[in-house]
PDB file with one MODEL, atoms N, CA, C and O in Angstrom:
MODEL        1
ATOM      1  N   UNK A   1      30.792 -18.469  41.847  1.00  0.00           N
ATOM      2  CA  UNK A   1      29.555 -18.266  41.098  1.00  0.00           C
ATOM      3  C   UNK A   1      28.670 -17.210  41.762  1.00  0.00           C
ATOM      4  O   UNK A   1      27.992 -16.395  41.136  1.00  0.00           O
ATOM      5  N   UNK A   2      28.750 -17.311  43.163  1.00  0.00           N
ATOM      6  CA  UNK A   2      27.533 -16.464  43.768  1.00  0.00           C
ATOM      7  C   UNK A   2      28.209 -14.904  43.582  1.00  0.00           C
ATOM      8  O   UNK A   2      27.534 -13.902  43.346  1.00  0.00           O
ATOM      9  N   UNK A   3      30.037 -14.931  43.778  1.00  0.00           N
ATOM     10  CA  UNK A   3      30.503 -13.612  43.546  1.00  0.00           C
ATOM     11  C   UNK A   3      30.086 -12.695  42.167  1.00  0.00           C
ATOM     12  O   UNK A   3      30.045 -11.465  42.135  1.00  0.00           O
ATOM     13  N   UNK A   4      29.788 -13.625  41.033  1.00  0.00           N
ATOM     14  CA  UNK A   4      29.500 -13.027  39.477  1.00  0.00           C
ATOM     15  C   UNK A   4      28.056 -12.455  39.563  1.00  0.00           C
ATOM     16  O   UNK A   4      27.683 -11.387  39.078  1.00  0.00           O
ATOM     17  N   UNK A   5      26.903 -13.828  40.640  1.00  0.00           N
ATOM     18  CA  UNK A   5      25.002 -13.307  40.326  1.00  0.00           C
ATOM     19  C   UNK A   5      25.233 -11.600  41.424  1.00  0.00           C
ATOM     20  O   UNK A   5      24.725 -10.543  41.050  1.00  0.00           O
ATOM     21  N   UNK A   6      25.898 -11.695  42.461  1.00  0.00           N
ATOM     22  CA  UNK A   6      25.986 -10.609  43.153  1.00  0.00           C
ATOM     23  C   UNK A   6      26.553  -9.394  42.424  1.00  0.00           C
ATOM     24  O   UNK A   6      26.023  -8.333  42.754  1.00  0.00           O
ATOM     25  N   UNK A   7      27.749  -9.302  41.280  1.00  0.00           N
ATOM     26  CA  UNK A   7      27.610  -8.652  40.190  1.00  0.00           C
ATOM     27  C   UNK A   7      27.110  -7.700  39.798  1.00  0.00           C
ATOM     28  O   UNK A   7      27.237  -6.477  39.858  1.00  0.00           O
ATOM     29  N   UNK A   8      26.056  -8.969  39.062  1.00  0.00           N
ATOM     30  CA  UNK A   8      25.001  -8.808  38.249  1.00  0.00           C
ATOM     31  C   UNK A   8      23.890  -7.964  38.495  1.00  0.00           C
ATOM     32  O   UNK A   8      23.325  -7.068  37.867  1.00  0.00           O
ATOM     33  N   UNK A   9      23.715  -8.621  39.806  1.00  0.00           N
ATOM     34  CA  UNK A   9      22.725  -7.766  40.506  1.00  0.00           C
ATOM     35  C   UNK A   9      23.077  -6.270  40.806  1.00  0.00           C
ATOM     36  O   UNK A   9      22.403  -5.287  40.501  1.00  0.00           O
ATOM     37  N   UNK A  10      24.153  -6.300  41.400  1.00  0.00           N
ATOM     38  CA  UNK A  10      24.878  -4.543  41.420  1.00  0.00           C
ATOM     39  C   UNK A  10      24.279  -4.028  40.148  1.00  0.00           C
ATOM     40  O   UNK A  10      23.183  -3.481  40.029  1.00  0.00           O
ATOM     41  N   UNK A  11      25.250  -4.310  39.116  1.00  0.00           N
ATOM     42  CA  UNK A  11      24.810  -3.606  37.779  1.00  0.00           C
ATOM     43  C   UNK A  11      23.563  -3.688  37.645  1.00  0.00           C
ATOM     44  O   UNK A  11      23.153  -2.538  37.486  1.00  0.00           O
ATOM     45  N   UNK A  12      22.645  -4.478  37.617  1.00  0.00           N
ATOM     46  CA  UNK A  12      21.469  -4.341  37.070  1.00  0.00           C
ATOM     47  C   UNK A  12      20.732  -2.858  37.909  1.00  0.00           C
ATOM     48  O   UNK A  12      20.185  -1.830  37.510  1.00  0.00           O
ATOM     49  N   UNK A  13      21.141  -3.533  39.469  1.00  0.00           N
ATOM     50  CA  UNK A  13      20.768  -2.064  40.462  1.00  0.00           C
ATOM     51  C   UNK A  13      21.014  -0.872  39.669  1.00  0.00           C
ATOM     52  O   UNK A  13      20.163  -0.060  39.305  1.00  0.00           O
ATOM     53  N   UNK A  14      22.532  -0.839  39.386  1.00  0.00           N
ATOM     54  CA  UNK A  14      22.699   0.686  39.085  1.00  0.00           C
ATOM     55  C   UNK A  14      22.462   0.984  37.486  1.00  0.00           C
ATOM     56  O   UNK A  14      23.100   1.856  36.896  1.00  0.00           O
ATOM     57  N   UNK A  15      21.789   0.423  37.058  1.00  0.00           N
ATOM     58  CA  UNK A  15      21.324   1.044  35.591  1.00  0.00           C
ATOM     59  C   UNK A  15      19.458   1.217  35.968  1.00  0.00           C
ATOM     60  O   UNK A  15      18.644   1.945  35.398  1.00  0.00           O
ATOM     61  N   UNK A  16      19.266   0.362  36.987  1.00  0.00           N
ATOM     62  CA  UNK A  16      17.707   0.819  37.782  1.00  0.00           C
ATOM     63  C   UNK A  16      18.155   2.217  38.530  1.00  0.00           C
ATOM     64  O   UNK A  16      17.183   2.957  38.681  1.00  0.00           O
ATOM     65  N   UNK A  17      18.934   2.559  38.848  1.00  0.00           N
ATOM     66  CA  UNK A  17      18.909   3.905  39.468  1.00  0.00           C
ATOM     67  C   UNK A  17      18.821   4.484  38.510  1.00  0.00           C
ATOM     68  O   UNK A  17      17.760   5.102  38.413  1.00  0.00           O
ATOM     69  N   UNK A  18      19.813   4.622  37.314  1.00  0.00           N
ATOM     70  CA  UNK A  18      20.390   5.418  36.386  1.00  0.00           C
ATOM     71  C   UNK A  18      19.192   6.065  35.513  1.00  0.00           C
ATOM     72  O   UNK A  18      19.051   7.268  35.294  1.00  0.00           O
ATOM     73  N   UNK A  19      18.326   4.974  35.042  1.00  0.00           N
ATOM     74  CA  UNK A  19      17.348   5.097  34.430  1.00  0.00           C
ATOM     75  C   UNK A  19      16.284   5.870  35.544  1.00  0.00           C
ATOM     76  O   UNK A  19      15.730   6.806  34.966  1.00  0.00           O
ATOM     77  N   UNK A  20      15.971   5.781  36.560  1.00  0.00           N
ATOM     78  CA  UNK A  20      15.032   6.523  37.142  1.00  0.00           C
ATOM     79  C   UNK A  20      15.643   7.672  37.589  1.00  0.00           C
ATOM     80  O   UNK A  20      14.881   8.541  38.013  1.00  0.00           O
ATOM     81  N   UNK A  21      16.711   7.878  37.601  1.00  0.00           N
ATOM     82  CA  UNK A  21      17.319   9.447  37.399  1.00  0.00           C
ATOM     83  C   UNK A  21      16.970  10.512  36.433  1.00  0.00           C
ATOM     84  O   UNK A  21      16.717  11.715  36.492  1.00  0.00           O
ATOM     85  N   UNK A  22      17.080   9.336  35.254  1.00  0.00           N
ATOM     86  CA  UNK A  22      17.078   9.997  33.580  1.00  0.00           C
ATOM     87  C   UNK A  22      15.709  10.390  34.008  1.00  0.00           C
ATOM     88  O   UNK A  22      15.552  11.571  34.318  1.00  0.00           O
ATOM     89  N   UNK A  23      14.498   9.425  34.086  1.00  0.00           N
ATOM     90  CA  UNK A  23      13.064   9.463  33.878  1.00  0.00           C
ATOM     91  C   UNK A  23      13.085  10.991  34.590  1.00  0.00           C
ATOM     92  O   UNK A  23      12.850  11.962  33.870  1.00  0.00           O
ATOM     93  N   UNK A  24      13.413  11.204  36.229  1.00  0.00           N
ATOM     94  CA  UNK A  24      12.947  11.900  37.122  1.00  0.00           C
ATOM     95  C   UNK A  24      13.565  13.358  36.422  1.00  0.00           C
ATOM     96  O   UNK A  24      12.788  14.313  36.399  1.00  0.00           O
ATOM     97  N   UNK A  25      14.591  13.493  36.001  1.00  0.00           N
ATOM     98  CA  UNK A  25      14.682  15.182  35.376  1.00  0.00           C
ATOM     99  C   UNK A  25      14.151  15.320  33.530  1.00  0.00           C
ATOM    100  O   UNK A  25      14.077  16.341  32.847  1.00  0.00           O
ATOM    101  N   UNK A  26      13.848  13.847  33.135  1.00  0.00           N
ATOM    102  CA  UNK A  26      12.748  14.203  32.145  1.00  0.00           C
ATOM    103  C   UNK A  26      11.244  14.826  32.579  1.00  0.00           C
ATOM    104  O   UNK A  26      10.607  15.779  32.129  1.00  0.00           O
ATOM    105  N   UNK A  27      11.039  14.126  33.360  1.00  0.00           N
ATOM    106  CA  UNK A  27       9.865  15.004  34.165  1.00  0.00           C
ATOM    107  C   UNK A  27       9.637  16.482  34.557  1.00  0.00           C
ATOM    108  O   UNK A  27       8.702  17.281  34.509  1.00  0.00           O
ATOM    109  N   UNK A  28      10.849  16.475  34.944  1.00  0.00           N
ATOM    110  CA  UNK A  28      10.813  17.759  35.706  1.00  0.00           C
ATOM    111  C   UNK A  28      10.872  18.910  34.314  1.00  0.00           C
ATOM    112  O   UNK A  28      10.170  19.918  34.233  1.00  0.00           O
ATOM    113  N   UNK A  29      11.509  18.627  33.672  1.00  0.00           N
ATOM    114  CA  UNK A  29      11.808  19.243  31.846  1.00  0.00           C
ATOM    115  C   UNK A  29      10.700  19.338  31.780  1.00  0.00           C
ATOM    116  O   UNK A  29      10.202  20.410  32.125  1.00  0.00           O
ATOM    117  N   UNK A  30       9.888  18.309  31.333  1.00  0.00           N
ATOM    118  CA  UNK A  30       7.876  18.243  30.605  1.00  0.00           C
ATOM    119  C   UNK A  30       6.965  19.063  31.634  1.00  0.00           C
ATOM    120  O   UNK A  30       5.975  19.712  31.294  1.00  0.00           O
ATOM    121  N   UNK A  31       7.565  18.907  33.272  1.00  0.00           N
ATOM    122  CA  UNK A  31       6.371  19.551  33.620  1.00  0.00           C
ATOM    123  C   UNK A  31       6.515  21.322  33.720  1.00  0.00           C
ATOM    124  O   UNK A  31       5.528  22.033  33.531  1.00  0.00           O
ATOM    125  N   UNK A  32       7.642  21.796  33.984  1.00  0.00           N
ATOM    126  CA  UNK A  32       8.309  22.951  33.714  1.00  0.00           C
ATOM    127  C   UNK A  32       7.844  23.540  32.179  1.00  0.00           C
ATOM    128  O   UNK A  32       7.468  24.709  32.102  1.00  0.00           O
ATOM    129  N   UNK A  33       7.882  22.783  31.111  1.00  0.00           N
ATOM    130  CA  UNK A  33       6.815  23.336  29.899  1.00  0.00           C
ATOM    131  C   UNK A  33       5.837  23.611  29.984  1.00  0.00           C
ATOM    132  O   UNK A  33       5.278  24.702  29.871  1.00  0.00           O
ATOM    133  N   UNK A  34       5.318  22.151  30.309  1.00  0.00           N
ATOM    134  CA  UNK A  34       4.121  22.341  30.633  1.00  0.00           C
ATOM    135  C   UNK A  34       3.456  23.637  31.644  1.00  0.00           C
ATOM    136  O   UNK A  34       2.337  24.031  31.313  1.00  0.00           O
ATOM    137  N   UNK A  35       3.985  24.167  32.614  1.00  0.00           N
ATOM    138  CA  UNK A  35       3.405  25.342  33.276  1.00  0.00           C
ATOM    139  C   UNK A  35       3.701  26.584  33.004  1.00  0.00           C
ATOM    140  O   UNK A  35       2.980  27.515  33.364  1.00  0.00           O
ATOM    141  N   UNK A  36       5.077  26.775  32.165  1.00  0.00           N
ATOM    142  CA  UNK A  36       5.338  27.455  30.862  1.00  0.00           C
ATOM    143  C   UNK A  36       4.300  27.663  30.300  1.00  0.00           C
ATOM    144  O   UNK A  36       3.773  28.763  30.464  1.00  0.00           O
ATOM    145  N   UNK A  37       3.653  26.642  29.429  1.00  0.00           N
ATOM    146  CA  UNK A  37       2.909  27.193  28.187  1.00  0.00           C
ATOM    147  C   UNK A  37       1.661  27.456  28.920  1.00  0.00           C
ATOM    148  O   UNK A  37       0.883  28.248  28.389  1.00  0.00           O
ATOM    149  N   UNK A  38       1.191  26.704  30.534  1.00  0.00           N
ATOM    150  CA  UNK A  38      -0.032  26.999  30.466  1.00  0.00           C
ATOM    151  C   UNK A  38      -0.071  28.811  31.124  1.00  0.00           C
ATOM    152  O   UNK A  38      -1.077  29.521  31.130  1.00  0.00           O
ATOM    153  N   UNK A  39       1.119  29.156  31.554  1.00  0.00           N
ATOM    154  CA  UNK A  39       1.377  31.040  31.949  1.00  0.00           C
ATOM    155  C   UNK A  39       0.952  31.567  30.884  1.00  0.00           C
ATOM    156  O   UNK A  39       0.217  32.547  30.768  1.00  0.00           O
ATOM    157  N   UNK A  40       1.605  30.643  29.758  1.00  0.00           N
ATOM    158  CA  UNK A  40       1.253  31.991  28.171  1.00  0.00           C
ATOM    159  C   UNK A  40      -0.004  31.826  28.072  1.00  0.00           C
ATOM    160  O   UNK A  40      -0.633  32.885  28.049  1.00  0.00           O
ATOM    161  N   UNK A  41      -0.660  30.806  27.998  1.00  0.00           N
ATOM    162  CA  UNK A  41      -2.084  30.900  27.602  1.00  0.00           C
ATOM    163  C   UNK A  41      -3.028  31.586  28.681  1.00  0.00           C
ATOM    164  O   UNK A  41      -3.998  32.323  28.501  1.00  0.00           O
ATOM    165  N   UNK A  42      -2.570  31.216  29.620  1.00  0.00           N
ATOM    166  CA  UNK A  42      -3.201  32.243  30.709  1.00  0.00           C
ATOM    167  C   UNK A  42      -2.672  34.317  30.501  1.00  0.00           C
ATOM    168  O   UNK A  42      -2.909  35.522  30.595  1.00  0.00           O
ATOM    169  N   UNK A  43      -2.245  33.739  30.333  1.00  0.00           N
ATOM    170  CA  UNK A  43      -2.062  35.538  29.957  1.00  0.00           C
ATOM    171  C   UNK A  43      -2.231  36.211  28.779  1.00  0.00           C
ATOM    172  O   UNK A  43      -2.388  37.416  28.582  1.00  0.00           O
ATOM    173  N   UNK A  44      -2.174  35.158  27.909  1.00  0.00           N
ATOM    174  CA  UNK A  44      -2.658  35.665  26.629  1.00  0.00           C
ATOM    175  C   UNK A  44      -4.463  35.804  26.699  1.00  0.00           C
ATOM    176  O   UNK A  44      -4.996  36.832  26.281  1.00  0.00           O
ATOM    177  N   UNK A  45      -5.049  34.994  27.104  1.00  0.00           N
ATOM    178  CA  UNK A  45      -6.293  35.015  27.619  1.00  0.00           C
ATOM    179  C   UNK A  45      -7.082  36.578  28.386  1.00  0.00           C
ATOM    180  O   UNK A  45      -6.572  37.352  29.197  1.00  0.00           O
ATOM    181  N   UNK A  46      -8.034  36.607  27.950  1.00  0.00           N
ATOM    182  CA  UNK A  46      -8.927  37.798  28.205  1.00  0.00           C
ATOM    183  C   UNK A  46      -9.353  37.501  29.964  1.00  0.00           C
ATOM    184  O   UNK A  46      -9.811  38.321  30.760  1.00  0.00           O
ATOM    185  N   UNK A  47      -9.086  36.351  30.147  1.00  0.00           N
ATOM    186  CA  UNK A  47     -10.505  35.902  31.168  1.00  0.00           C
ATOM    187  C   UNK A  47      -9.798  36.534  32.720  1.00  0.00           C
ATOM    188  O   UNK A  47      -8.618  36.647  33.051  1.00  0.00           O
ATOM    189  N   UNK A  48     -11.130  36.884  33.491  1.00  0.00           N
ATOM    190  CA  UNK A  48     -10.439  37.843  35.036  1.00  0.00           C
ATOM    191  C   UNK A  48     -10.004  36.937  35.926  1.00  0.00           C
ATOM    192  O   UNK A  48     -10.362  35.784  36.169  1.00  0.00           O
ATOM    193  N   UNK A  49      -8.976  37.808  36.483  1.00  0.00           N
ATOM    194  CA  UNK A  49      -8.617  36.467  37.643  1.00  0.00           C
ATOM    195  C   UNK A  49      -8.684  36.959  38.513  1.00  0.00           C
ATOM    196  O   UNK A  49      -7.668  36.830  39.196  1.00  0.00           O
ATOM    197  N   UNK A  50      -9.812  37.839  39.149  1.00  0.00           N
ATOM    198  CA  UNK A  50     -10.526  36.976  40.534  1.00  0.00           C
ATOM    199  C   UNK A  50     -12.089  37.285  39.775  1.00  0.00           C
ATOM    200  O   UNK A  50     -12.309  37.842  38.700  1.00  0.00           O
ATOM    201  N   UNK A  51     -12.937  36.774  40.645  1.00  0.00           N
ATOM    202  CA  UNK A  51     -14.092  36.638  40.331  1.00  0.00           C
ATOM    203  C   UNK A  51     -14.827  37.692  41.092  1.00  0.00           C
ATOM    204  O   UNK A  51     -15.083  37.575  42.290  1.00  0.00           O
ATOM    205  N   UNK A  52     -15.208  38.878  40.257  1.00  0.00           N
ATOM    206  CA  UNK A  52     -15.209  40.378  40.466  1.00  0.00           C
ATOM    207  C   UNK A  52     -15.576  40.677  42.052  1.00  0.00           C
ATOM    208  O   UNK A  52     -16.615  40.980  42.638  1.00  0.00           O
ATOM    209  N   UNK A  53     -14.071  40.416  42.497  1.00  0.00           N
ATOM    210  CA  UNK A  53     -13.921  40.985  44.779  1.00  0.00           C
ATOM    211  C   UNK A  53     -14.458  39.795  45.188  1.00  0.00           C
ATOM    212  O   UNK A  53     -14.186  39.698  46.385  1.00  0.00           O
ATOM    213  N   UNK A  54     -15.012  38.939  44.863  1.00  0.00           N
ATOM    214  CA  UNK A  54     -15.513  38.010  45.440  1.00  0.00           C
ATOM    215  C   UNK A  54     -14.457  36.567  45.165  1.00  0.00           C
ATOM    216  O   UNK A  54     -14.008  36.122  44.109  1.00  0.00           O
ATOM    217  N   UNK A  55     -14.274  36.015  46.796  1.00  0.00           N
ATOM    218  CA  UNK A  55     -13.595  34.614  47.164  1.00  0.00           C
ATOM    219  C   UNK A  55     -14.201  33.539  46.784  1.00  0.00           C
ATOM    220  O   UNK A  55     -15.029  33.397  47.685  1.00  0.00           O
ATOM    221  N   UNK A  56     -14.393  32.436  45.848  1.00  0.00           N
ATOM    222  CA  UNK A  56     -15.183  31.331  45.569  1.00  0.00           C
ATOM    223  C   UNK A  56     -14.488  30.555  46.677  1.00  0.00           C
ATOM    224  O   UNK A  56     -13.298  30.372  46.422  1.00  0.00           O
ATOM    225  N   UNK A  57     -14.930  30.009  47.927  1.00  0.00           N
ATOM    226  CA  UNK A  57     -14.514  29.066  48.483  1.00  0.00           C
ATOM    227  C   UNK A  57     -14.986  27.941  47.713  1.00  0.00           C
ATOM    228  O   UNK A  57     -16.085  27.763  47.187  1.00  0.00           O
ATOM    229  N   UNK A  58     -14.007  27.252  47.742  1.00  0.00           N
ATOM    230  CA  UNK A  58     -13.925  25.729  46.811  1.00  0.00           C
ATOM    231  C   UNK A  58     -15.198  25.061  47.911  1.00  0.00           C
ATOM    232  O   UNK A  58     -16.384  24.920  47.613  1.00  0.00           O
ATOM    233  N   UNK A  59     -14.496  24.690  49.335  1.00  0.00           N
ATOM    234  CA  UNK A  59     -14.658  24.041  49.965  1.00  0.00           C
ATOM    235  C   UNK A  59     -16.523  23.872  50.799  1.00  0.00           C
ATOM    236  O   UNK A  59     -17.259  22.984  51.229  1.00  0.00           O
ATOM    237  N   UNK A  60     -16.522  25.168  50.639  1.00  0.00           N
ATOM    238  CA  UNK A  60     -17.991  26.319  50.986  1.00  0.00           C
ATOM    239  C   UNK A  60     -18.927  24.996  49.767  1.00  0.00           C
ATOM    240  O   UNK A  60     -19.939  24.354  50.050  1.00  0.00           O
ATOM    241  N   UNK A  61     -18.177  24.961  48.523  1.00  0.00           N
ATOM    242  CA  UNK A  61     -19.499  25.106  47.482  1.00  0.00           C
ATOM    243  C   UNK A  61     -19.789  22.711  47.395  1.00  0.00           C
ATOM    244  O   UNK A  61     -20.880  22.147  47.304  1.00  0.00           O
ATOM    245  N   UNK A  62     -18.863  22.250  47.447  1.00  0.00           N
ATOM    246  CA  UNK A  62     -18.545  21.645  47.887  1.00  0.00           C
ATOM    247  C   UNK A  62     -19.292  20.534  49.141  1.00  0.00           C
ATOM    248  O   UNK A  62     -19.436  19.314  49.072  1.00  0.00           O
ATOM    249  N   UNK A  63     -19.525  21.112  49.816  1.00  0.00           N
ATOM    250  CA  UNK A  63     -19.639  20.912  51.107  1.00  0.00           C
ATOM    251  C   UNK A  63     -20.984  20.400  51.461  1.00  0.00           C
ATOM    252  O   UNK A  63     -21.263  20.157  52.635  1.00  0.00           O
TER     253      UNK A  63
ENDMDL
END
């Protein structure tokens, strides 16, 4: 009996891997779009990217 719950447990393990495999390169797919589309919109965009010679320290303003 204990040889079948030990099994069980295997399999159950490896469809818990299997599935967080699947999840982890679905992710990686969505977020890879995701920084995809946000390049196009950034470049399709008018707006300057730096803030004319001048460094905004984050940390400076922040602080």
């Amino acid at each position: 009996m204990s040889n079948k719950l030990l099994d069980q447990f295997r399999q159950q393990e490896a469809d818990n891997i299997a599935l967080s495999v699947k999840f982890n390169r679905w992710s990686l797919v969505m977020i890879t779009l995701m920084i995809q589309e946000q390049e196009q919109k950034l470049v399709a965009s008018d707006l300057p990217v730096d803030g004319d010679g001048e460094l905004d320290n984050f940390w400076e303003e922040i602080g």
